[in-house]
Wavefront OBJ file of the C-alpha trace (Angstrom):
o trace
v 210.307 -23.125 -1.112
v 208.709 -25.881 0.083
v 205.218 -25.016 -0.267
v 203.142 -27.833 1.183
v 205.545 -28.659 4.060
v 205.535 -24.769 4.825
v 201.638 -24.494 4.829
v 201.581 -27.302 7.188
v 203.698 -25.305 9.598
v 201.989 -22.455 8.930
v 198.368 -23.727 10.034
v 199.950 -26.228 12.922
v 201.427 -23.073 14.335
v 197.918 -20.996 13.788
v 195.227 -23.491 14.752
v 196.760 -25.937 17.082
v 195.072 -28.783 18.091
v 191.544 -27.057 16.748
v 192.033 -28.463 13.616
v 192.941 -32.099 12.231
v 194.389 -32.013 8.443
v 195.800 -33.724 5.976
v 195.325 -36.882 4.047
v 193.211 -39.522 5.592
v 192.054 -37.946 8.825
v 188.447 -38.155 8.062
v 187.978 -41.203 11.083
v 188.834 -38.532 13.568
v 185.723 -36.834 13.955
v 184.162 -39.644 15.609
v 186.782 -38.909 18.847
v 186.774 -35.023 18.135
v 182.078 -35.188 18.292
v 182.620 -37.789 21.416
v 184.401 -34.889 22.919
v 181.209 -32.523 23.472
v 179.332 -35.279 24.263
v 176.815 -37.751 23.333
v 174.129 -36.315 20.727
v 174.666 -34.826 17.931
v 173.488 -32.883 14.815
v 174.594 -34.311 11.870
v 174.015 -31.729 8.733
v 175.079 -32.929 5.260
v 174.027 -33.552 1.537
v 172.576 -36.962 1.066
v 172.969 -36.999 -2.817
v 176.363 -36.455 -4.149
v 177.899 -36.502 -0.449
v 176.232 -39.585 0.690
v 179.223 -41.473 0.622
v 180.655 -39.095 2.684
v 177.675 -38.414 5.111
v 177.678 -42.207 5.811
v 181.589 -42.677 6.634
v 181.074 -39.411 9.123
v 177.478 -41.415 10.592
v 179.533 -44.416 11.079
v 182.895 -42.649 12.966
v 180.452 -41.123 14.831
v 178.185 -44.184 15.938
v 181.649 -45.830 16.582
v 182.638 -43.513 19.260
v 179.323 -43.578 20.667
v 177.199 -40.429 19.130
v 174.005 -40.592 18.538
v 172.450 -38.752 15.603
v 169.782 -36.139 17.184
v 166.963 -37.247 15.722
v 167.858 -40.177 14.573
v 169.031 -39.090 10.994
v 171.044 -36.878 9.026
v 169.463 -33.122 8.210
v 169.424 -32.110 4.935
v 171.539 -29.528 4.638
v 171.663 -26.222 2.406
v 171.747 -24.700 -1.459
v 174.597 -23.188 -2.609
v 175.117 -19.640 -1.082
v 173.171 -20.351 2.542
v 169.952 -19.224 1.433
v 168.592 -17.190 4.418
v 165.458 -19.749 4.868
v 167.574 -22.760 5.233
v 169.522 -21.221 8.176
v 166.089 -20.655 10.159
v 165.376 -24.307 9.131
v 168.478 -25.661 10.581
v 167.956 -22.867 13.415
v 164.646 -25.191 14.077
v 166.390 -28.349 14.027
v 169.048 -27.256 17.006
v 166.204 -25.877 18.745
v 163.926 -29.095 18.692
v 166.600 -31.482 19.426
v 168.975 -29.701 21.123
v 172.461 -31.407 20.291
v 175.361 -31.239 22.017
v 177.352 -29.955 19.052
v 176.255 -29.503 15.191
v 178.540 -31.616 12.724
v 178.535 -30.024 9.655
v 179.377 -32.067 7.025
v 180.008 -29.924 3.640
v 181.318 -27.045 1.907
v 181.263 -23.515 2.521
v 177.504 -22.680 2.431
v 176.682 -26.045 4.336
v 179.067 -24.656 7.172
v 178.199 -21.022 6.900
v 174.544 -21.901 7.446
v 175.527 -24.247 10.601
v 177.895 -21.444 12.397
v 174.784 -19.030 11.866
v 171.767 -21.488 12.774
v 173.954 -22.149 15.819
v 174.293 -18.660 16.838
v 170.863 -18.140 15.896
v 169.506 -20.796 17.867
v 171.145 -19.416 21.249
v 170.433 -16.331 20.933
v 166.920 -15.806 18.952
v 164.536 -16.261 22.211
v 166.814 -13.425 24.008
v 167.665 -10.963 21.380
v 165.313 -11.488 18.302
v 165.419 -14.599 16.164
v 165.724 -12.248 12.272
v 169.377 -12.813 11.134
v 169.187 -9.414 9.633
v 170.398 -7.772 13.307
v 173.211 -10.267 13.359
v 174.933 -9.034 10.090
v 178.166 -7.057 10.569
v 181.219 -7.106 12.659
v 181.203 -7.997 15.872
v 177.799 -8.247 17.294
v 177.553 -11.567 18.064
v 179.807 -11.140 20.386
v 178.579 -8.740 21.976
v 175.032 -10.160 22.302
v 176.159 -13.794 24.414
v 177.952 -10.780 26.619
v 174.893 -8.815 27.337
v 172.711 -12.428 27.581
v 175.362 -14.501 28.657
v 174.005 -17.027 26.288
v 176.167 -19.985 25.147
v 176.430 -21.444 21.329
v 175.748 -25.462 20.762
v 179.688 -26.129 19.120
v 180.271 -26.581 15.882
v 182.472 -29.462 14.233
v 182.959 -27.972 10.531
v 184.388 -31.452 8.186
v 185.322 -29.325 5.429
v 184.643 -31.626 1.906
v 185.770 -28.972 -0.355
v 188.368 -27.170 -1.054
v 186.760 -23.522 -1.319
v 186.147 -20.735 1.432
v 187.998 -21.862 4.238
v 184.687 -21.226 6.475
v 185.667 -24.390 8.650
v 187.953 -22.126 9.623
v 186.790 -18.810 9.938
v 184.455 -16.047 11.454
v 182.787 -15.294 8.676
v 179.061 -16.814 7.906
v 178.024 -15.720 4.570
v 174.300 -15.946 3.878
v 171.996 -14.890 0.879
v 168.508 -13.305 0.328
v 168.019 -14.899 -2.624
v 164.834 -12.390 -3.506
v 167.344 -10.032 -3.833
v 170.163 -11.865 -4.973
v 172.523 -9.971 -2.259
v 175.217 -11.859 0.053
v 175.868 -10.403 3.206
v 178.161 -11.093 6.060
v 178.156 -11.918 10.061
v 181.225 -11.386 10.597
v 182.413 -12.681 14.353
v 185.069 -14.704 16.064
v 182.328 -15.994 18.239
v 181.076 -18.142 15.178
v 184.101 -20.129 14.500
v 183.948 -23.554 14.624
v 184.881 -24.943 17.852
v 187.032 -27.829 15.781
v 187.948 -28.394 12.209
v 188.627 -31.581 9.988
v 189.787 -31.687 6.759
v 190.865 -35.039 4.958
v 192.072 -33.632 1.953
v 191.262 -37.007 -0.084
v 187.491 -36.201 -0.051
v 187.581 -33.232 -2.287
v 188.327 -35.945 -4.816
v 184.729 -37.178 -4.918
v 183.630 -33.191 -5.550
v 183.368 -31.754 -9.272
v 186.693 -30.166 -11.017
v 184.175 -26.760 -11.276
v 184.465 -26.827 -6.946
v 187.769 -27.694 -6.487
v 188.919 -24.738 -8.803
v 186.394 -22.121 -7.375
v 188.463 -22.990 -4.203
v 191.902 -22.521 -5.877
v 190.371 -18.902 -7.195
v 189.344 -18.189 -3.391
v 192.730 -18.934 -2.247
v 194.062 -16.452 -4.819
v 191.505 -14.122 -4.071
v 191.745 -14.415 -0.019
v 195.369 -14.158 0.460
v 195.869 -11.627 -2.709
v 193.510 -9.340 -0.927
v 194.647 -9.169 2.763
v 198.220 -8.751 1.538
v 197.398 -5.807 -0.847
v 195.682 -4.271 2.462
v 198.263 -5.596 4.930
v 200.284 -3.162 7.262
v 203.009 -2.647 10.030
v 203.355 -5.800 11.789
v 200.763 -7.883 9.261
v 202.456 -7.558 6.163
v 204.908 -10.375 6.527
v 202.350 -12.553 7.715
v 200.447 -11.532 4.955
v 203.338 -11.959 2.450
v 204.268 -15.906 3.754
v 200.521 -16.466 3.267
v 200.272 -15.005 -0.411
v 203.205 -16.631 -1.409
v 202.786 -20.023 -0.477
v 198.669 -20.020 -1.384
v 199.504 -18.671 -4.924
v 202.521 -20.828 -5.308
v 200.418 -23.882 -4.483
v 197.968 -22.744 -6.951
v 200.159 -22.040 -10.040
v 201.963 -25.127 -9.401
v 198.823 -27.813 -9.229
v 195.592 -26.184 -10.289
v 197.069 -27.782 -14.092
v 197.389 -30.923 -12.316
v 194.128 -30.972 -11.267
v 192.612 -30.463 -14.576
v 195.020 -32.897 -16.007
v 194.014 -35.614 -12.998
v 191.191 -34.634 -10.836
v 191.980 -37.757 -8.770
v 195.396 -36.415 -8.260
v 195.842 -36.779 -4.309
v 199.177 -34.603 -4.109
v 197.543 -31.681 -5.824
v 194.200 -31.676 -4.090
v 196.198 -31.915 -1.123
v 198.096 -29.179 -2.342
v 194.571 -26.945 -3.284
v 193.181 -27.802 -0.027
v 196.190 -26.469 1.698
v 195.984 -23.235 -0.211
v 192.390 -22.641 0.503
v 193.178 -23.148 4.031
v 195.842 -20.408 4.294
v 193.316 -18.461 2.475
v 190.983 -18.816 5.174
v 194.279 -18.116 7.474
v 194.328 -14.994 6.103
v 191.243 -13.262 6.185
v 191.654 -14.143 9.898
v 194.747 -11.968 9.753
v 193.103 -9.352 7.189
v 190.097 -8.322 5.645
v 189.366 -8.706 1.684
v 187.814 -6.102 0.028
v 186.764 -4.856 -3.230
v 186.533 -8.334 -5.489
v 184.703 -10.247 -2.678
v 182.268 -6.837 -2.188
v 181.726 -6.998 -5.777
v 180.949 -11.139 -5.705
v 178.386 -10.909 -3.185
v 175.753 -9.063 -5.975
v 177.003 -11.683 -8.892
v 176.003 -14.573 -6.453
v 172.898 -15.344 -9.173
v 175.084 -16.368 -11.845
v 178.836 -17.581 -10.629
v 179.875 -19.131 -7.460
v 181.933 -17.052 -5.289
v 185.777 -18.219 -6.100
v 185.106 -17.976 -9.222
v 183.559 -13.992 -8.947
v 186.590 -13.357 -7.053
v 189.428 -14.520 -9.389
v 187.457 -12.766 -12.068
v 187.162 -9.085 -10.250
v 190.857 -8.818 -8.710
v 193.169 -8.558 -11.980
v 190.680 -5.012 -12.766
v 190.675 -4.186 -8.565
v 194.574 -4.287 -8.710
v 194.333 -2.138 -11.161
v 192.971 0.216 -9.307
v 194.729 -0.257 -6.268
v 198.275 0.387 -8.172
v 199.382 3.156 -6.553
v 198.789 1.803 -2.913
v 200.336 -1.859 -3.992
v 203.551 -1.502 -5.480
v 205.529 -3.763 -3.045
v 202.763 -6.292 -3.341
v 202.586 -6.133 -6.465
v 206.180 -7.064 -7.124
v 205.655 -10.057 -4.994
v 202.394 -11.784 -6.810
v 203.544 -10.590 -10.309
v 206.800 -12.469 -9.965
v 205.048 -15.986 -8.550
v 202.485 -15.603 -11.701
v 206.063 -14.996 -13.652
v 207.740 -17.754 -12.662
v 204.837 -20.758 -13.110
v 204.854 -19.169 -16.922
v 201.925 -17.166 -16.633
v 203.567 -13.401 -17.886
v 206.677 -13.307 -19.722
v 207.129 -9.376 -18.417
v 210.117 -8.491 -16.299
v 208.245 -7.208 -12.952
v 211.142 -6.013 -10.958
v 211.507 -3.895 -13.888
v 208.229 -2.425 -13.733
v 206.612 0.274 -11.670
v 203.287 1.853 -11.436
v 199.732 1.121 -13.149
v 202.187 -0.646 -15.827
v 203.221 -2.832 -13.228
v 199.662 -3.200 -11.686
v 198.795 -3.973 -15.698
v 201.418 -6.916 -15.814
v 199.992 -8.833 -12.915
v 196.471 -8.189 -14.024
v 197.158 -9.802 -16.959
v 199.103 -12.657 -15.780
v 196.270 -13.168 -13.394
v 193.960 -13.076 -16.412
v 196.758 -15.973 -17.929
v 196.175 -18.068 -15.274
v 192.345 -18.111 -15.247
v 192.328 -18.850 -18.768
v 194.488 -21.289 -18.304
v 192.218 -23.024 -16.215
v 189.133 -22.705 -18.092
v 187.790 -19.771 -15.658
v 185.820 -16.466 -16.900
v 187.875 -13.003 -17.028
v 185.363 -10.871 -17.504
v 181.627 -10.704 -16.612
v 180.440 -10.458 -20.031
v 181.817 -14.531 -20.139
v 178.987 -15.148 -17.690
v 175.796 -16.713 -18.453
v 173.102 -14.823 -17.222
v 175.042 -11.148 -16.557
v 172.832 -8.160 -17.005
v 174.620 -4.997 -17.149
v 171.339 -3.523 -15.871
v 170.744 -5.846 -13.237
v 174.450 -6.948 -11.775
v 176.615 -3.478 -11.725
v 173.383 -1.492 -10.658
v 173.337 -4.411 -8.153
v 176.920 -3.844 -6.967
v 176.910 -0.380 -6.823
v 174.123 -0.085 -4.575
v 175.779 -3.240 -2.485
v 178.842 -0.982 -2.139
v 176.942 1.433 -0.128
v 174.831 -0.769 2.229
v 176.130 0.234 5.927
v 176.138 -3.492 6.400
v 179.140 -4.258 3.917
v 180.829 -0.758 4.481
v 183.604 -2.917 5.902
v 184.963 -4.115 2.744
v 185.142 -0.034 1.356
v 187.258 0.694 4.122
v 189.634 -3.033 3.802
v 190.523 -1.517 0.155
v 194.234 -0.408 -0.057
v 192.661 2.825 -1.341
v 189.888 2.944 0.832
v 186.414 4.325 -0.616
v 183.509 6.067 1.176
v 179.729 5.332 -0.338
v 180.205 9.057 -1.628
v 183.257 7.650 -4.015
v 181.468 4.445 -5.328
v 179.704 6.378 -8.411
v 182.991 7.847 -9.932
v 185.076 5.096 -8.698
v 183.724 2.007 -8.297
v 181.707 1.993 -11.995
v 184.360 2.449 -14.342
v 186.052 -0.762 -12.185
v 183.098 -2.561 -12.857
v 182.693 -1.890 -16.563
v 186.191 -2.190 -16.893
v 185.112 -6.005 -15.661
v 182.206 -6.258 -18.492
v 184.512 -5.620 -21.007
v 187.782 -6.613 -20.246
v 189.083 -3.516 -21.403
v 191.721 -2.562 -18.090
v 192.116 1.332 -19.607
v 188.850 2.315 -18.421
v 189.764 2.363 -14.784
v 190.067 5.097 -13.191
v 192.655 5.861 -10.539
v 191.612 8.056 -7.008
l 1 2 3 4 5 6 7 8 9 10 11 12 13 14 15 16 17 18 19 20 21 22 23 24 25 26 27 28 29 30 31 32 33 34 35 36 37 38 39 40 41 42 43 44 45 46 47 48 49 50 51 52 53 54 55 56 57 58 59 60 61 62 63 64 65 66 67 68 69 70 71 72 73 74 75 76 77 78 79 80 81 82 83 84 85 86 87 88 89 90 91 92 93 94 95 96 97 98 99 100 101 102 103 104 105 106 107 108 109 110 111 112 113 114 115 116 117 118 119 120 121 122 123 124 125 126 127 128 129 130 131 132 133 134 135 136 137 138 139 140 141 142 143 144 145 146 147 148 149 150 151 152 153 154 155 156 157 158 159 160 161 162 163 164 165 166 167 168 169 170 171 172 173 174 175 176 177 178 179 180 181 182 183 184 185 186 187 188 189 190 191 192 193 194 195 196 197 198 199 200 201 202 203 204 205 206 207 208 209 210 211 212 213 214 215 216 217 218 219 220 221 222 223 224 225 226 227 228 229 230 231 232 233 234 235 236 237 238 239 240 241 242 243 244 245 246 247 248 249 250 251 252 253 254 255 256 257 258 259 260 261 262 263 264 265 266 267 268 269 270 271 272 273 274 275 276 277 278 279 280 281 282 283 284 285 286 287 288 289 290 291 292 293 294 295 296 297 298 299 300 301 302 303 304 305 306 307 308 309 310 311 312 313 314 315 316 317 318 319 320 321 322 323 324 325 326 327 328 329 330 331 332 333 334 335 336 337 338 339 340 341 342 343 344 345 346 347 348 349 350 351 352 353 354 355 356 357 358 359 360 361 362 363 364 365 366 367 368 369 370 371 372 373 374 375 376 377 378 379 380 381 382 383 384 385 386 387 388 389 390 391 392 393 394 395 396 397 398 399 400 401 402 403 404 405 406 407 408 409 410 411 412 413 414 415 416 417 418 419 420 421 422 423 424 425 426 427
């Protein structure tokens, strides 16, 4: 297969003209801005993305667009820090754009979708992001106020969460340390650009994060995929994965390679395709209470060899299907049409584990600098039963109550300390 022509199909056919990608494209968002009028919002680093920042300013001068208040707002720290959204919530309510242009990666986006939301509906329903958090509610609220949300123009600079996609704003209490999720189709972006060539000015550590996301995305809504879902789910994994064990080497080999962050932007792209399709579940649960000490890719690709695990008995055809890709780039040497069951779901674990290593990523949390036994699986545990995040219990292919996380849940987790892939337990 074909796998970059085929992911272009793939996300011409599912975004339309909503979304301008590919190599070079970065000029359009000048026109696409223009489009919702004459002022707006610009939101963007102005250290390491100041080149950036400053070819957006000028596209968007060009076609007429006026910065709203007359500069570029800083944007956000890594994981949308809850404070930084009601800062930004501030900004949209002072100046009062006609769209928000968030220039960034996933947290920089994340924090614009919910500052946006935030901004419309805070005077009318209550302006604490804590009510908003969950499925659906957003929604729901512009119904009942018949508020509208100032649009959002996500330019993606990273290949990583696919939020410029999405309807998922993740955002952080960082006293806490704990992720947690709005999770509406009302908050994504009204247009999307992506010129792949950027996410050669961003650091080999982001760029891989994103190709651990992809895995971990499209991995994830195909193990819980059903009925009419699971093909769509299956072109997804295969192409995202296949993209990934084909050029994440290149990368690392030539992070100025064009054709293979082309090729990782693509894949986190149908990543963010699919959890439009499907919901993850247990490995991004488990990143949102590691969010202290690795960035969320990476947390991902590190919990879903020990999740698989424990989803073996649900998986099988799945399994089959991402153990052979891993096969085939050289990352097991195990015959997986040959192999059924939790020896199966142990093959692919461990090719999975292959391919992180291969790449320089952690594969277990006892790698990470900073993990606390204590602090980070106590953390998790209690995550996995906070009402707000119950959604991701019930996306597992073996779905778990809060009742089930004790017996269940813990032996995955120090299964993941250790490495040691015998000490989870099976429901």
């Amino acid at each position: 297969m074909d796998y970059i022509k085929r992911s272009y199909d793939l996300l011409k056919a599912w975004k339309g003209d909503a979304y301008t990608f590919g190599l070079g494209c970065l000029k359009e968002v000048g026109p696409v801005a223009a489009s919702y009028g004459k002022k707006a919002l610009l939101v963007s680093n102005y250290t390491y993305m100041k080149p950036v920042a400053d070819e957006v300013k000028g596209y968007l001068e060009a076609s007429g667009v006026e910065l709203a208040g007359g500069k570029i707002a800083p944007d956000v720290k890594p994981n949308a820090p809850r404070e930084d959204v009601y800062r930004l919530t501030t900004y949209v309510l002072q100046y009062k754009p006609d769209c928000i242009v968030a220039v960034g990666g996933g947290s920089t986006i994340d924090a614009c979708k919910a500052a946006s939301m935030l901004a419309s509906l805070g005077g009318k329903v209550t302006p604490e992001i804590d009510e908003y958090f969950g499925t659906g509610k957003v929604t729901q609220f512009l119904k009942d106020t018949g508020a509208k949300m100032t649009p959002v123009v996500a330019v993606e600079t990273s290949a990583s969460s696919g939020a410029h996609l999405t309807k998922y704003s993740n955002i952080t209490d960082p006293v806490v340390g704990q992720k947690k999720l709005i999770v509406d189709p009302a908050i994504t972006p009204a247009h999307a650009i992506f010129d792949y060539k950027v996410t050669c000015t961003m650091p080999l550590s982001v760029t891989l994060d994103g190709a651990l996301d992809a895995i971990a995305h499209t991995f994830e809504v195909f193990c819980g995929a059903k009925g009419a879902a699971y093909d769509e789910a299956k072109e997804l994994a295969e192409c995202a994965i296949g993209l990934v064990t084909t050029y994440a080497k290149d990368v690392v080999k030539n992070p100025k390679d064009e054709k293979a962050r082309e090729a990782i932007g693509l894949a986190t792209d149908l990543g963010g395709y699919a959890i439009m399709v499907g919901g993850t579940s247990g490995a991004h649960l488990t990143s949102f209470s590691l969010v202290d000490i690795v960035s969320h890719g990476t947390a991902c690709g590190l919990m879903n060899p020990y999740y698989a695990v424990f989803y073996s008995k649900a998986i099988q055809p799945q399994l089959h299907v991402v153990g052979n890709i891993f096969k085939a780039h050289g990352y097991s040497d195990k015959d997986m049409d040959k192999l059924e069951g939790r020896e199966l779901a142990m093959a692919v674990a461990e090719a999975m584990i292959n391919f992180s290593k291969s790449i320089g990523a952690p594969t277990k949390l006892s790698d990470l600098k900073g993990f606390k036994e204590e602090v980070h699986i106590t953390r998790a545990i209690a995550a996995a039963k906070d009402p707000d995040l119950k959604m991701k219990l019930q996306n597992m292919p073996v779905p778990m109550t809060a009742d089930d996380v004790d017996e269940y849940m813990t032996p995955i987790l120090k299964a993941a300390s250790t490495g040691d892939l015998s000490l989870i337990k099976e429901m």
